[in-house]
TORSEMAR-537128 format. One line per field, with one value per residue (C-alpha): chain; residue number from 0; residue in three letters; y, z, x. Coordinates in pm, 1 decimal. Layout:
mol	c(A_...)
seq	c(NUM_...)
type	c(ALA_...)
c2	c(Y_...)
c3	c(Z_...)
c1	c(X_...)
***
This chain:
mol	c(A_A_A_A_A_A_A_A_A_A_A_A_A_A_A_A_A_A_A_A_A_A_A_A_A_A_A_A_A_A_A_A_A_A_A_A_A_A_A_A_A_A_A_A_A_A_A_A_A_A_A_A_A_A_A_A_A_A_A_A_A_A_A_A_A_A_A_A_A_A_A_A_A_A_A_A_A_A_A_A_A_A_A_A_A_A_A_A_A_A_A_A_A_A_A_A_A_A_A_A_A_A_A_A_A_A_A_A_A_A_A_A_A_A_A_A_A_A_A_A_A_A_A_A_A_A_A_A_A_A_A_A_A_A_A_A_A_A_A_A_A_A_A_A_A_A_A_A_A_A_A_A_A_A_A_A_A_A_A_A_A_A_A_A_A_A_A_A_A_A_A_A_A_A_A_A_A_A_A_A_A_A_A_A_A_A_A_A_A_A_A_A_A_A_A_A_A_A_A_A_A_A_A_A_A_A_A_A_A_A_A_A_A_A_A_A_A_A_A_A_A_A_A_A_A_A_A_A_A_A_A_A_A_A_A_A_A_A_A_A_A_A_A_A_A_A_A_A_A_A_A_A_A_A_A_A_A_A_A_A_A_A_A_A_A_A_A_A_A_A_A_A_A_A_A_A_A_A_A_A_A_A_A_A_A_A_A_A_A_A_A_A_A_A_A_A_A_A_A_A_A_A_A_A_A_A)
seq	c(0_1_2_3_4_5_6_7_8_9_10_11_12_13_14_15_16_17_18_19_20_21_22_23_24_25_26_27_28_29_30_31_32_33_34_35_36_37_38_39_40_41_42_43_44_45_46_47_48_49_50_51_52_53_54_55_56_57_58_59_60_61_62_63_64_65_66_67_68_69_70_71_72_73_74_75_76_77_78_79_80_81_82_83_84_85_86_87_88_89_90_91_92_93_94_95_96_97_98_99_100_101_102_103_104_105_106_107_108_109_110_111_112_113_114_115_116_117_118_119_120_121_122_123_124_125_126_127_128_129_130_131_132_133_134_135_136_137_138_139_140_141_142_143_144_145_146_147_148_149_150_151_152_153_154_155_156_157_158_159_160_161_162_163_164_165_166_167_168_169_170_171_172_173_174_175_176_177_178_179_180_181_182_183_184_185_186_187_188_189_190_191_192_193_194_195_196_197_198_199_200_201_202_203_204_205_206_207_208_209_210_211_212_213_214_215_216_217_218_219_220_221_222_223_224_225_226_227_228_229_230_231_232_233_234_235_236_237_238_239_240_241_242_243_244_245_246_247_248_249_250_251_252_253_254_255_256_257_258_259_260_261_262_263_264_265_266_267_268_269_270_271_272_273_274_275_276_277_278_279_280_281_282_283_284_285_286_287_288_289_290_291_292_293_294_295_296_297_298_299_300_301_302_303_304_305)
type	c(UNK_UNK_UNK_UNK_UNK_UNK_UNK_UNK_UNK_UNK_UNK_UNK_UNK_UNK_UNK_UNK_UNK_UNK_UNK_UNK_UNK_UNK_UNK_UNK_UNK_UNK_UNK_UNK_UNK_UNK_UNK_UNK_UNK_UNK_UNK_UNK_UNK_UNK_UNK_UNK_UNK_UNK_UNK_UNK_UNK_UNK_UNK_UNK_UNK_UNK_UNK_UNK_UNK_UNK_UNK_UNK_UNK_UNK_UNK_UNK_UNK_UNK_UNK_UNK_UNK_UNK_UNK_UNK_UNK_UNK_UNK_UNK_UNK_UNK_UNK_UNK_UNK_UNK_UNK_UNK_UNK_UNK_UNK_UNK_UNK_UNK_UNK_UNK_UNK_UNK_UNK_UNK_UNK_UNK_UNK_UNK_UNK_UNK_UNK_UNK_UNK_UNK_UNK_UNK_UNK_UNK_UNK_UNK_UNK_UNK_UNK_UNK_UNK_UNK_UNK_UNK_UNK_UNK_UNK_UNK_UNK_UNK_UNK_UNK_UNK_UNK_UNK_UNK_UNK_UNK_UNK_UNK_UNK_UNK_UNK_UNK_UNK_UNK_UNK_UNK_UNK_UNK_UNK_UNK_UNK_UNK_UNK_UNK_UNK_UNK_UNK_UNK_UNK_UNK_UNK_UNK_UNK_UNK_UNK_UNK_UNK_UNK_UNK_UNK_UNK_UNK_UNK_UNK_UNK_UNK_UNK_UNK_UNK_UNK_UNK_UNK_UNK_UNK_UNK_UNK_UNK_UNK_UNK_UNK_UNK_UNK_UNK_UNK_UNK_UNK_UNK_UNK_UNK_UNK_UNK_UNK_UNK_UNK_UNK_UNK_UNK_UNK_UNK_UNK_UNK_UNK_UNK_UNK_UNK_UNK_UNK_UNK_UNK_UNK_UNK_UNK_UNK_UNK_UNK_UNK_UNK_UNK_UNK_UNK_UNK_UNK_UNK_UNK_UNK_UNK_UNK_UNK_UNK_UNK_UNK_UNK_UNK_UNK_UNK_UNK_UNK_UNK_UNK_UNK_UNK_UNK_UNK_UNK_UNK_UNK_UNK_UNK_UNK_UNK_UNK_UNK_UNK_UNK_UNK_UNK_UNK_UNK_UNK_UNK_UNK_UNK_UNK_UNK_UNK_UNK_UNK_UNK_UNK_UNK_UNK_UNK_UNK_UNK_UNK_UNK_UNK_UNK_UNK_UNK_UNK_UNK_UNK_UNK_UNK_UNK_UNK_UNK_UNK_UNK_UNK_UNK_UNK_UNK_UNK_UNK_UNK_UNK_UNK_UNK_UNK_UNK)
c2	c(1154.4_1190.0_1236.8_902.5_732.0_1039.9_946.8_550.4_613.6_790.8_529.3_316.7_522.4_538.7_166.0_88.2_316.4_62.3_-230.8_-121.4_9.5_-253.9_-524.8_-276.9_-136.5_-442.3_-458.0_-74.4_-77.3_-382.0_-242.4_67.5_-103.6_-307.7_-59.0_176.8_-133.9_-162.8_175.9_121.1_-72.5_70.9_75.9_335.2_108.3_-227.1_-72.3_33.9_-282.9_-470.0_-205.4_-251.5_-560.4_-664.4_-460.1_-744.7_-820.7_-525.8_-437.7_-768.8_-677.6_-300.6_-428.8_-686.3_-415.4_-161.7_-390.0_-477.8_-81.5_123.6_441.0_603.4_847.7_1138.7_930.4_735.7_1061.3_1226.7_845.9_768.7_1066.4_1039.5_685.6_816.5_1049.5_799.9_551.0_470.9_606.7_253.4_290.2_665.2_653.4_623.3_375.6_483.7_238.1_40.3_336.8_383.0_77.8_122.2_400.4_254.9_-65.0_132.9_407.2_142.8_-127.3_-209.2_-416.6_-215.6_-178.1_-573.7_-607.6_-382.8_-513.0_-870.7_-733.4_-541.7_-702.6_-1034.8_-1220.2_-1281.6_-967.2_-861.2_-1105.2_-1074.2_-653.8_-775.8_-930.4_-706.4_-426.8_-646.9_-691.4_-357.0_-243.8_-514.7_-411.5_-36.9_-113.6_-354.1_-42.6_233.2_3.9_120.1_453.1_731.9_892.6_1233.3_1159.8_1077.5_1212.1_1630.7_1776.1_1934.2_1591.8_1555.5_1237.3_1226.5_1224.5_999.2_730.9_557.6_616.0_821.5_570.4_248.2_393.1_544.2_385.1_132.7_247.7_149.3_74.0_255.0_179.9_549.4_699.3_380.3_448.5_817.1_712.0_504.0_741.6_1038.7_758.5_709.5_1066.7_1144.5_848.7_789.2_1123.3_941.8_629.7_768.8_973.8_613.4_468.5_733.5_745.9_381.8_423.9_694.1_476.0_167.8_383.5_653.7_565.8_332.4_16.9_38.1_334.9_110.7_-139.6_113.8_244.2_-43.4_-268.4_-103.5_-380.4_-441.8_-267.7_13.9_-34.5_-124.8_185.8_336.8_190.5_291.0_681.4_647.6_561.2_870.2_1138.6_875.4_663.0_802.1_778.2_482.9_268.3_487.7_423.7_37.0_31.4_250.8_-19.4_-292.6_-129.1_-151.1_-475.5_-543.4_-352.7_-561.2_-407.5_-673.6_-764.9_-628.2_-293.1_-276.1_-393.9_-84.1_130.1_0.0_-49.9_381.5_565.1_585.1_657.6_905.6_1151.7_1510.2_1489.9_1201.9_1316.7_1647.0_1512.5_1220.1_1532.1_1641.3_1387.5_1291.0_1474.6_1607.7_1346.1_1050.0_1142.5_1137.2_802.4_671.9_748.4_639.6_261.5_283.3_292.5_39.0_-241.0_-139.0_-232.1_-536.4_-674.0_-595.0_-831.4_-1087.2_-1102.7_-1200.7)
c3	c(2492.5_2458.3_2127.8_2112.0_2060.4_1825.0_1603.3_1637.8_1581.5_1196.9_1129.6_1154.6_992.1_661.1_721.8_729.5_430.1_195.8_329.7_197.7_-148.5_-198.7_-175.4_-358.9_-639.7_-855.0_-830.6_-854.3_-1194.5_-1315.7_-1298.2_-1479.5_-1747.8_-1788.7_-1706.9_-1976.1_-2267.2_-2194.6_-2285.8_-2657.9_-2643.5_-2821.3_-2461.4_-2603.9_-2917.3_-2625.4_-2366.7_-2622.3_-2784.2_-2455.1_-2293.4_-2584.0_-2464.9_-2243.9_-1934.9_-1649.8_-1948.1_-2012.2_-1635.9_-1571.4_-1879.3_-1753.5_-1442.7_-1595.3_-1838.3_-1555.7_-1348.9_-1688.8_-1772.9_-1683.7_-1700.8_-1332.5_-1285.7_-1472.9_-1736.2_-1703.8_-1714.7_-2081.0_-2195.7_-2003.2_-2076.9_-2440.9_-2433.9_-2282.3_-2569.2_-2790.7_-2676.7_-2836.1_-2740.1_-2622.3_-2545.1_-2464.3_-2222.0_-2216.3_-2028.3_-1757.2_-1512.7_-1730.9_-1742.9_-1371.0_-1334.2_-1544.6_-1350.8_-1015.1_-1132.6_-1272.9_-1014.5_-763.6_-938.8_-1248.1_-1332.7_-1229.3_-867.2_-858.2_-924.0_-667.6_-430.7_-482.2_-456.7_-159.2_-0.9_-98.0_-366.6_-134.5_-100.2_-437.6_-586.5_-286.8_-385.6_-724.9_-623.5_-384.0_-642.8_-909.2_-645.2_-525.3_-887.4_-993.3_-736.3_-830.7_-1181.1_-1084.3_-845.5_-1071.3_-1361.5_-1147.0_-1114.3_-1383.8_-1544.9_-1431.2_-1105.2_-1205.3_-1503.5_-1541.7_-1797.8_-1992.6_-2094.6_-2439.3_-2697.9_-3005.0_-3292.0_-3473.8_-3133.0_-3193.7_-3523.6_-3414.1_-3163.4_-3431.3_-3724.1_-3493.8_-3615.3_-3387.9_-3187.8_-3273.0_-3067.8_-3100.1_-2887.4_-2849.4_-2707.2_-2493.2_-2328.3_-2260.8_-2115.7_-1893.9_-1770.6_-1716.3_-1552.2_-1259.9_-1236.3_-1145.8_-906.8_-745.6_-518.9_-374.1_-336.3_-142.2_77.4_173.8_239.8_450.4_652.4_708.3_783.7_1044.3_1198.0_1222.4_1399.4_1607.6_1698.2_1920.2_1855.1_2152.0_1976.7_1729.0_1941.6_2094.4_1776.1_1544.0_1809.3_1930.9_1747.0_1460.9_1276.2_1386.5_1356.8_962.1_899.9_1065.7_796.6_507.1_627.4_714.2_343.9_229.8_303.2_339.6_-6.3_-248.3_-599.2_-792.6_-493.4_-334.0_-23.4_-36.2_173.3_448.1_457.5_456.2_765.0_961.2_889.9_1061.6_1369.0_1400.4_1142.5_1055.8_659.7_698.8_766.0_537.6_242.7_349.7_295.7_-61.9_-142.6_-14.7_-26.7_-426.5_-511.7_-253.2_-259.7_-329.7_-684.9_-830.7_-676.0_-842.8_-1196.9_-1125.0_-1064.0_-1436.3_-1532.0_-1238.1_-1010.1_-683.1_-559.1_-780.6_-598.5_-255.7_-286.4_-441.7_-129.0_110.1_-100.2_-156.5_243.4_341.2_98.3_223.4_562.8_468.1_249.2_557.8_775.9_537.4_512.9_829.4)
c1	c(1596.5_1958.5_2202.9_2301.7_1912.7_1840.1_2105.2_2055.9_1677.7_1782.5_1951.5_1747.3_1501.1_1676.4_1782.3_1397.3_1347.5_1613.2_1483.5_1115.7_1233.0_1445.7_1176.0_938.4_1086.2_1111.9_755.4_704.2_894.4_672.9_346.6_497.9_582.7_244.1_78.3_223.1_198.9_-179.7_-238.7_-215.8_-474.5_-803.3_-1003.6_-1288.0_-1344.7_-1298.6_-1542.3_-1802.6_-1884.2_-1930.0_-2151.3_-2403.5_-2497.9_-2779.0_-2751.6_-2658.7_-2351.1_-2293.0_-2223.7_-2035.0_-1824.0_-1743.7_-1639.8_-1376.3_-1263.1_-1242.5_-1017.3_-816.2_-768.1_-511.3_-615.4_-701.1_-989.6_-825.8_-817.9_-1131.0_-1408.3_-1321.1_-1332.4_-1677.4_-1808.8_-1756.5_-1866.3_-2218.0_-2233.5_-2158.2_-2469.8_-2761.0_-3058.9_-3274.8_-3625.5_-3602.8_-3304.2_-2949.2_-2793.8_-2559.0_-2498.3_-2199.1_-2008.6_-2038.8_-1951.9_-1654.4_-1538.7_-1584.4_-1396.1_-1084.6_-1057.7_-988.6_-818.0_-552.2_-306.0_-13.3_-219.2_-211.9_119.6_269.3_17.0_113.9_514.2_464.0_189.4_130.8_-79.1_-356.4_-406.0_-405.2_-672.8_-894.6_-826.8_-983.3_-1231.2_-1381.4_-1340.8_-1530.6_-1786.4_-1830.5_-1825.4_-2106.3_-2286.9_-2271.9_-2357.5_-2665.3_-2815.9_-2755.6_-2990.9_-3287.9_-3206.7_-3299.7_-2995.6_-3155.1_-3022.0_-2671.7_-2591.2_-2518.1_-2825.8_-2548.0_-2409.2_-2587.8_-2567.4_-2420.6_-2669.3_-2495.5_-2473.4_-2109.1_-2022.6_-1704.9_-1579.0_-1657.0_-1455.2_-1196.0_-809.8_-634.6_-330.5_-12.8_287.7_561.3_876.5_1002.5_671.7_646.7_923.7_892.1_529.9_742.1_931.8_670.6_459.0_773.6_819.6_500.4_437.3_768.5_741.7_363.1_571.9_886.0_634.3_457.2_779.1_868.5_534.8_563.0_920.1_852.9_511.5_766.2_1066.1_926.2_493.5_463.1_307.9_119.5_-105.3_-224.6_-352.1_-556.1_-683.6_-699.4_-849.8_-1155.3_-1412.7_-1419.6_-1628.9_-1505.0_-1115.6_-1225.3_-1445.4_-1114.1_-912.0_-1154.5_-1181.3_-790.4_-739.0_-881.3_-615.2_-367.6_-407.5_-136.4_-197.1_-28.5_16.8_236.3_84.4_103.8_474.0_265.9_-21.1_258.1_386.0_31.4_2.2_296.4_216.0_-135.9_-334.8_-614.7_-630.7_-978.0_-898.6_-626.3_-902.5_-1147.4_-801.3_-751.9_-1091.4_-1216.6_-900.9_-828.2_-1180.8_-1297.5_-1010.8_-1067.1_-899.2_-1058.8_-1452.5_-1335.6_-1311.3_-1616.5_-1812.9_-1763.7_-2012.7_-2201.2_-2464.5_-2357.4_-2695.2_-2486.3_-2143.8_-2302.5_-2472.4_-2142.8_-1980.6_-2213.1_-2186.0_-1826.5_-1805.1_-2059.2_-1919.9_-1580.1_-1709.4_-1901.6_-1645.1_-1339.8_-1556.2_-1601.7_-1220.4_-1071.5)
***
């Protein structure tokens, strides 16, 4: 390996690394700013009146407001678990599964998700993203109606006394230019670094791995080169779609769409940070069973899509 290829290879490394952001960041900027004008929206007040309906509604209408929020899984908890509080007790139990289904639905999907996945990606990929994350999460919410809220929900998670009379008389948000803005920019501060580190890894995978490696890997059967792609997208999903230029990349290089579903569909939910604040509200036997689920439909759902 002499001098010469060394310094031919780094260029074209940070040649790759323009080409990516430059197609990108149009849509990076996008979904920050929808994103960050969807948060004045009144989402408690929103997701509380539709998960007091009858429960197969109720869990259609989580998942479609899950999908629509933009709030990740940080985010998501204090709201869900104020909006369990909040519910009215119905024939002796509380009803959890719309709220799981809530969470499920916006830890893996929003709108600033689809647009950077239709921009980097393309817009296949992004609605069938939707729809197998308003599957999965339909799915989630239908099981957990079966299952006592013992088994999910912590015992130090108590309801209000007075059910939803804090969230129904809470005021509306207003806009205000200024703070939208500054929202803005906080929200590209804190996911640009997760975004230059994908386009770096897929940068780096495209330059200097060679492509020969992930025939090996990503073509054992398929099954197993999708369950690949789910566990792959565990350490490997960064948050905000920072890791969508690095999936971009495997696709390229042979990836099947499949595989690159399980990725979107496991990674953003079953990273250590987002189980850590799920596990404020839910059971260690709830977060197990979640995972387990999460992975199966990932699989299923990667076959279906060929």
């Amino acid at each position: 390996m002499d001098k010469q290829w060394i310094i031919a290879a780094i260029q074209f490394f940070f040649w790759t690394c323009r080409d990516m952001l430059s197609g990108f960041f149009p849509y990076f900027l996008a979904g920050i700013f929808l994103g960050e004008l969807i948060k004045f929206a009144s989402w408690t007040k929103l997701i509380y009146k539709w998960i007091s309906k009858s429960p197969v509604l109720a869990v259609i209408s989580a998942s479609i407001i899950g999908i629509l929020s933009p709030l990740c899984t940080y985010g998501t908890i204090p709201i869900v678990i104020e909006l369990y509080k909040s519910q009215e007790p119905r024939s002796g139990t509380v009803r959890a599964s719309p709220l799981i289904t809530f969470c499920a639905a916006s830890s893996l999907m929003n709108p600033q998700l689809f647009v950077m996945t239709a921009g980097g990606i393309g817009l296949e990929m992004a609605i069938v993203r939707t729809l197998a994350v308003f599957t999965f999460s339909f799915a989630a919410g239908m099981l957990t109606l079966i299952i006592p809220d013992r088994f999910m929900i912590r015992k130090n998670i108590k309801v209000y006394e007075d059910g939803g009379g804090k969230i129904e008389t809470r005021k509306k948000k207003k806009f205000a230019v200024k703070q939208y803005f500054i929202n803005c920019v906080k929200s590209f501060l804190y996911i640009a670094p997760f975004l230059l580190i994908g386009v770096f890894l897929g940068a780096a995978v495209t330059v200097f791995v060679p492509q020969r490696f992930f025939y090996e890997a990503l073509y054992m059967g398929r099954v197993q080169s999708i369950l690949a792609g789910a566990i792959l997208g565990i350490p490997m999903n960064a948050c905000g779609g920072g890791a969508i230029p690095f999936v971009q990349t495997l696709l390229a290089l042979g990836l099947g769409k499949g595989a690159a579903l399980a990725f979107f569909l496991v990674g953003p939910a079953l990273r250590p940070a987002p189980l850590a604040a799920m596990s404020a509200l839910f059971t260690p036997l709830m977060l197990i069973g979640y995972a387990v689920f999460l992975i199966i439909s990932a699989v299923f759902m990667g076959l279906v899509y060929v």
